[in-house]
N, C-alpha and C positions, 0 to 999 in steps of 0.2 A: 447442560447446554450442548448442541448438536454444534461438529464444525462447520461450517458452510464457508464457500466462498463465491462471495455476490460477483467481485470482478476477476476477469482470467488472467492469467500469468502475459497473456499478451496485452491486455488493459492495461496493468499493472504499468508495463514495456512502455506502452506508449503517452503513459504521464509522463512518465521517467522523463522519455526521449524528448515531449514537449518543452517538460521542464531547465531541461538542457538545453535545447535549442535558443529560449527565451529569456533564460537568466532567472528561473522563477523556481527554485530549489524547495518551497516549503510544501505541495505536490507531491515534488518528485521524491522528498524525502519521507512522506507519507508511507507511498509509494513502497520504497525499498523497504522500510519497519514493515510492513506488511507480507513483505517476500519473505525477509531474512526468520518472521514468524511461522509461515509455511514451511520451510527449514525444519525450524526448532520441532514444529508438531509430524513434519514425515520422520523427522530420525529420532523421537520417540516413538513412533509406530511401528518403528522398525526394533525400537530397545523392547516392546511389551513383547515381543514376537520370541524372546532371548529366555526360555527357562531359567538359565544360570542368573538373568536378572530381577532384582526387588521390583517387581512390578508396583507395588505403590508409590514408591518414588517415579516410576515412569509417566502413571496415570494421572498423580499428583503435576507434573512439567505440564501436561497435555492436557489437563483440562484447564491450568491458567494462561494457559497458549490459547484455547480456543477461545477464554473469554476474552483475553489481552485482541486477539487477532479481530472479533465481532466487534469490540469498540471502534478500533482502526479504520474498521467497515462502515460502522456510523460516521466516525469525522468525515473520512473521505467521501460519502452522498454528501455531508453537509458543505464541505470545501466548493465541492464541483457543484452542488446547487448556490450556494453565494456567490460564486463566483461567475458563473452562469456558464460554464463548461459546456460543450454541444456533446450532450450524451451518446449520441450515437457513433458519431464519430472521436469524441474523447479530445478536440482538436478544443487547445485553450482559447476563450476567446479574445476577441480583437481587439478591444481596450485591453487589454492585459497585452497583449501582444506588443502593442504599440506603446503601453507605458517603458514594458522591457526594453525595447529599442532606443526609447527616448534615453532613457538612464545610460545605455551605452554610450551610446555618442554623447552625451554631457549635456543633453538639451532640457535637463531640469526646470 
């Protein structure tokens, strides 16, 4: 399996930030598992680079990084397509927006 990544470190940003803004954490939490996987698979790129280290253990990390990371990729199209998230702009949409707000102030 190839790593790919479908949305950019600034997509990623502006779930997050959405997610924040709106009180709407399951996103945004997406979101970060996604980054913190990116993580994990650059500084195994950087360990296979290391002679002195077991490269099978490092290729072994990084290849269930990139499968773990491709699911992630799946949920999150599916998230933002249920949820009907404006793809272009990544901006959550306005019933969600307004449910968040409503639960703030207590207007349950």
């Amino acid at each position: 399996m190839q790593y790919e990544e479908r949305f950019t470190d600034a997509e990623l940003g502006k779930i997050i930030e959405e997610g924040m803004i709106y009180m709407c954490a399951c996103p945004a939490q997406l979101a970060e598992a996604m980054r913190k996987l990116r993580e994990l698979h650059r500084y195994q790129q950087r360990c296979l680079t290391q002679p002195a280290n077991d490269a099978s253990v490092h290729q072994a990390i990084a290849a269930s990084t990139v499968q773990a990371h491709a699911l992630l990729q799946d949920c999150m199209d599916q998230v933002l397509d249920l949820e009907k998230w404006d793809r272009t702009t990544l901006d959550m949409p306005p019933n969600l927006r307004v449910r968040q707000m409503s639960e703030m102030m207590g207007d349950d």
